[in-house]
C-alpha positions as CSV (number, residue, x, y, z in Angstrom):
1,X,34.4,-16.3,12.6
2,X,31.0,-17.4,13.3
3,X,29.3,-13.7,12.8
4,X,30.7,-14.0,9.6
5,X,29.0,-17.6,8.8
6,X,26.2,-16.1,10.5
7,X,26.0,-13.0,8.5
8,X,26.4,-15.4,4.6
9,X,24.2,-17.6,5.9
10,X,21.3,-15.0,6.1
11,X,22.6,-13.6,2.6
12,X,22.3,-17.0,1.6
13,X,18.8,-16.9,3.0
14,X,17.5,-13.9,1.8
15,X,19.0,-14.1,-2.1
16,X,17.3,-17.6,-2.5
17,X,13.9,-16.0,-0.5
18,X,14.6,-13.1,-3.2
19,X,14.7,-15.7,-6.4
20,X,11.5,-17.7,-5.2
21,X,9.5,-14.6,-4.9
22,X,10.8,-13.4,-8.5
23,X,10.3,-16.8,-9.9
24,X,6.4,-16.9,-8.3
25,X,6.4,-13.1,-9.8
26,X,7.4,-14.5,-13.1
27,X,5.0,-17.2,-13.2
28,X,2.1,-15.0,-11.7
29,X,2.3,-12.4,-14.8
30,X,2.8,-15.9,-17.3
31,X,-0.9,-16.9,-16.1
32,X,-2.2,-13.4,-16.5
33,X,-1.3,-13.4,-20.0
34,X,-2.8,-16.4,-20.7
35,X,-5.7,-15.3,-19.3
36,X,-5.9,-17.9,-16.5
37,X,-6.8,-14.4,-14.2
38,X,-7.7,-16.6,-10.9
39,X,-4.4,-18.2,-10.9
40,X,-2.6,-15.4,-11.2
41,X,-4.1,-13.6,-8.0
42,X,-3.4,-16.8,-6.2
43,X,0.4,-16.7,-7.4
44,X,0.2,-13.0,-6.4
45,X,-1.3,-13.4,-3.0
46,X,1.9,-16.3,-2.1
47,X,4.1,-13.6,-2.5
48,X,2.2,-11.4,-0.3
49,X,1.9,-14.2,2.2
50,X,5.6,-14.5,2.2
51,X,6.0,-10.8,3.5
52,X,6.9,-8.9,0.6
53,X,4.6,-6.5,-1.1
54,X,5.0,-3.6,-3.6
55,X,2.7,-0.9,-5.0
56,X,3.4,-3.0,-8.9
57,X,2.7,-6.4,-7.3
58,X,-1.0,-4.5,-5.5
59,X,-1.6,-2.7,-8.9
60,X,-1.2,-6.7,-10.6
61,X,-3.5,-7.9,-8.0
62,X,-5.8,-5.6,-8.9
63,X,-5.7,-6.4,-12.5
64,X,-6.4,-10.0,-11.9
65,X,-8.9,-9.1,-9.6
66,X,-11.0,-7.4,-12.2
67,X,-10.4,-10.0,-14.5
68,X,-11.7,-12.6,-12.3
69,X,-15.0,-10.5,-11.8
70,X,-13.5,-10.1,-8.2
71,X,-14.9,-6.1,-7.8
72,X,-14.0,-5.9,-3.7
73,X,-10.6,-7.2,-3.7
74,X,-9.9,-5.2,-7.5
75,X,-11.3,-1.8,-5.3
76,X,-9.0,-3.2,-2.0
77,X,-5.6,-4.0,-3.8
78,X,-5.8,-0.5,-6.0
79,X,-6.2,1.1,-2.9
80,X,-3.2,-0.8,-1.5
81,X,-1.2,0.5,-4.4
82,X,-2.3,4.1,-4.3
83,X,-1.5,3.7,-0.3
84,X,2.3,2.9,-0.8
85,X,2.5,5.4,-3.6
86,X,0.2,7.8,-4.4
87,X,1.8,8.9,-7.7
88,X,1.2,5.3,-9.2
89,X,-1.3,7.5,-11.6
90,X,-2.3,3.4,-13.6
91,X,-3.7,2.4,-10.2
92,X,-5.8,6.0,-9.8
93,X,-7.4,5.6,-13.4
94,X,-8.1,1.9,-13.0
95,X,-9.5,2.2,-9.8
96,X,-11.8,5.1,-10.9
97,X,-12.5,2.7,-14.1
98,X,-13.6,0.1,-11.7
99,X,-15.4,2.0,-8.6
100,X,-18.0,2.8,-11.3
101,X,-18.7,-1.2,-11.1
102,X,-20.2,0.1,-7.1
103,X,-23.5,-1.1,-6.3
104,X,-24.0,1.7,-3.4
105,X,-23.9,5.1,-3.7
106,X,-24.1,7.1,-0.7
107,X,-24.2,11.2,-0.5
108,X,-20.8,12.3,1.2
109,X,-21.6,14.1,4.4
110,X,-18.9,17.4,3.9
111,X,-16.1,17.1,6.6
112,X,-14.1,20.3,7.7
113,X,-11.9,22.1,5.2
114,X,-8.8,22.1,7.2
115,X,-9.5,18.0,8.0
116,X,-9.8,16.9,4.5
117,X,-6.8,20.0,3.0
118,X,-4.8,17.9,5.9
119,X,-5.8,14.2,4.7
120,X,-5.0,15.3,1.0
121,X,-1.9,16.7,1.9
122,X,-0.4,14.0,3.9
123,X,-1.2,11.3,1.1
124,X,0.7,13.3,-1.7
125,X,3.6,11.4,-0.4
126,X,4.8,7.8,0.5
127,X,5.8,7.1,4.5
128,X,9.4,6.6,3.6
129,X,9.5,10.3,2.0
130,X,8.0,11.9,4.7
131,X,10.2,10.0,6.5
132,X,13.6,10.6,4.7
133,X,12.6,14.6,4.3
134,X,12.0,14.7,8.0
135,X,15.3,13.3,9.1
136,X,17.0,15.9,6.6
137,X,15.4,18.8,7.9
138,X,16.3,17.6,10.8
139,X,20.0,17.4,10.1
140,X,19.9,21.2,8.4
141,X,18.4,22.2,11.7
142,X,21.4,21.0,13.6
143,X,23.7,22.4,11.3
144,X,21.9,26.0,11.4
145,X,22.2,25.8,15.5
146,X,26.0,24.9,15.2
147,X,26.7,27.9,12.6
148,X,24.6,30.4,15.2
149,X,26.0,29.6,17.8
150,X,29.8,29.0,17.0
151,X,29.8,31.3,13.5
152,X,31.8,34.9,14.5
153,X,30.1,36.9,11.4
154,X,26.7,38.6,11.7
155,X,25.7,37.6,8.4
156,X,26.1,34.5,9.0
157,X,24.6,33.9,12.5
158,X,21.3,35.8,11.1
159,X,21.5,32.9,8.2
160,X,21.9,29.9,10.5
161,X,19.1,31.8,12.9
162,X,16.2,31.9,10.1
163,X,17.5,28.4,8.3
164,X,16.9,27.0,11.3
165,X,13.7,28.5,12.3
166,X,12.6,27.2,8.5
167,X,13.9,24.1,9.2
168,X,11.8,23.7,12.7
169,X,8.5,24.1,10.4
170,X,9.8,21.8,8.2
171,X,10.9,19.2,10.6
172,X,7.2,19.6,12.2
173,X,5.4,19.0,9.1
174,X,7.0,16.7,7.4
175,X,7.7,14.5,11.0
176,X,3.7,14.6,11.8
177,X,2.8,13.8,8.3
178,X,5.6,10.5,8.5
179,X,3.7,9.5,11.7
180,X,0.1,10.0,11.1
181,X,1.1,8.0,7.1
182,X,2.7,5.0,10.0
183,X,-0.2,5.2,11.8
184,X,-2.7,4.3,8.6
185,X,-0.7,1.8,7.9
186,X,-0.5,0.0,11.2
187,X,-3.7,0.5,12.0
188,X,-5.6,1.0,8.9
189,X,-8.5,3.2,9.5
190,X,-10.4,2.2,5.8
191,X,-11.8,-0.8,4.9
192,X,-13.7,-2.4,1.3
193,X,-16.7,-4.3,1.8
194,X,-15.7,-8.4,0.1
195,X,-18.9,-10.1,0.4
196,X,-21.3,-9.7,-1.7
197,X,-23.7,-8.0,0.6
198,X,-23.6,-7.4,4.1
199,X,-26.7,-6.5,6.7
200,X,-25.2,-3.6,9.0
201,X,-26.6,-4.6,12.6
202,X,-27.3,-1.4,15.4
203,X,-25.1,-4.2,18.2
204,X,-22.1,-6.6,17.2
205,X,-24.2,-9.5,17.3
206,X,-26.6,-11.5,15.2
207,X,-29.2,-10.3,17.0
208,X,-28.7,-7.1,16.6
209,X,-31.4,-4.8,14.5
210,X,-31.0,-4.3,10.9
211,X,-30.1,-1.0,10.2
212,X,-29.3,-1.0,6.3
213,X,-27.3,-3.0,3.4
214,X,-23.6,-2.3,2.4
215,X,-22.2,-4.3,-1.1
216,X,-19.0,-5.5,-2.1
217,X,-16.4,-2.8,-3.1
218,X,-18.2,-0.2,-0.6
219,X,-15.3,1.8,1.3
220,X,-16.0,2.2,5.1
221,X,-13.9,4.1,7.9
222,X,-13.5,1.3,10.8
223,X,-13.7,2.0,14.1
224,X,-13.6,-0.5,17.5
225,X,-13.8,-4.1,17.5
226,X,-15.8,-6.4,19.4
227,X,-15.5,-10.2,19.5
228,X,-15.3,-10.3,16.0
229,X,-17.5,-7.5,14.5
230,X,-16.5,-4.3,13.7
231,X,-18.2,-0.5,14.1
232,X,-17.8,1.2,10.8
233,X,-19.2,4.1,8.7
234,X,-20.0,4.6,5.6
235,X,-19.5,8.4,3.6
236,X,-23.2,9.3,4.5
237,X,-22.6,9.1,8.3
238,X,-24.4,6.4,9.1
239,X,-22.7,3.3,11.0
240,X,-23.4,0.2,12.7
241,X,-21.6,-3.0,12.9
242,X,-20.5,-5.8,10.4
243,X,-18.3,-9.1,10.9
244,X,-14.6,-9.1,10.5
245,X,-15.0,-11.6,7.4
246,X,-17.3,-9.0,5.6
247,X,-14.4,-6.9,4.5
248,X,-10.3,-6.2,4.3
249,X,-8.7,-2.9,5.5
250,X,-6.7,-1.0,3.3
């Protein structure tokens, strides 16, 4: 009896958490259309702050961003979108619309064919597909083993044999590509630049030397953290370190 309270309670809990955040939703996308941009992001950013996010609720945030003159976080949150679902094709045009708003332009060093054919490939697709297509080739492979091994016809021991050799490249790709999307997520490896402009230093300190100027909206690949700073690099190869407060991963 009481795992069933138990159990209504937490449905009780998690409808009325459910109708806040769609109320603060409601009232976020009021104030953008009224223009009151600022207020909106604010109303957006409770939500996120609550633990719920969505590629829509990102792609709004990005809008409001704009709107506000806000070009870093408009660059960060269409990114966010993009990252939980690269088909979302509004946030790909608006976030080439804005990037253009970029103070720095930097001269992409090339990386190696098969690195970047890999990258491209394993963003076509959200975690949860990769996911979801990795636990169903998974299952076919079973099956396949079960009808070699047990079936008594030729024809169809050579099928299970070669569906389930398919299914072990399938399972492969579509597994590493689940865990390498996890990984970006968990630990994001891309950050945008927030402040206006930042001085890169050659040491994580204040003291450091000045090695060159990044400005807000600037994407950087992050690397190790010290005490607060952060290595990172920018699309030209160079690096050096910047505080955490300087920028947002992706």
């Amino acid at each position: 009896m009481k795992k069933v309270q138990l159990v209504i309670f937490l449905l009780t809990v998690l409808v009325k958490i459910s109708a806040q955040n769609d109320s603060l939703f409601h009232n976020a996308n009021n104030s953008y259309e009224q223009g009151d941009y600022e207020a909106a992001l604010n109303i957006y950013s409770e939500i996120i702050n609550a633990g719920f996010e969505s590629p829509d609720l990102y792609y709004n945030m990005g809008n409001s961003a704009f709107r506000s003159n806000s070009i870093g976080l408009a660059i960060l949150y269409f990114e966010k979108c993009l990252k939980m679902d690269p088909s979302h094709e509004d946030a790909g045009h608006n976030l080439e619309f804005v990037s253009k708003y970029r103070v720095d332009t930097f001269e992409e060093v090339p990386e190696l064919f098969i690195r970047s054919w890999t990258s491209a490939f394993v963003r076509l697709l959200p975690e949860k597909t990769w996911s979801m297509m990795a636990i169903i080739s998974f299952v076919i492979l079973l099956g396949s083993i079960l009808v070699y091994l047990f079936s008594r016809r030729l024809t169809l021991k050579k099928s299970g044999f070669f569906t389930a050799i398919l299914a072990i490249v399938v399972f492969t790709i579509t597994m590493t590509s689940a865990l390498s999307k996890h990984r970006s997520i968990v630990v994001p490896p891309d950050g945008i630049i927030l402040a206006p402009s930042v001085v890169v230093k050659s040491s994580p300190s204040e003291s450091g030397t000045d090695l060159f100027i990044l400005h807000e909206g600037t994407d950087v690949r992050v690397n190790e953290e010290v005490s607060g700073w952060h290595n990172v690099r920018v699309v030209d190869g160079r690096e050096g370190w910047i505080r955490a407060v300087d920028f947002e991963s992706i």
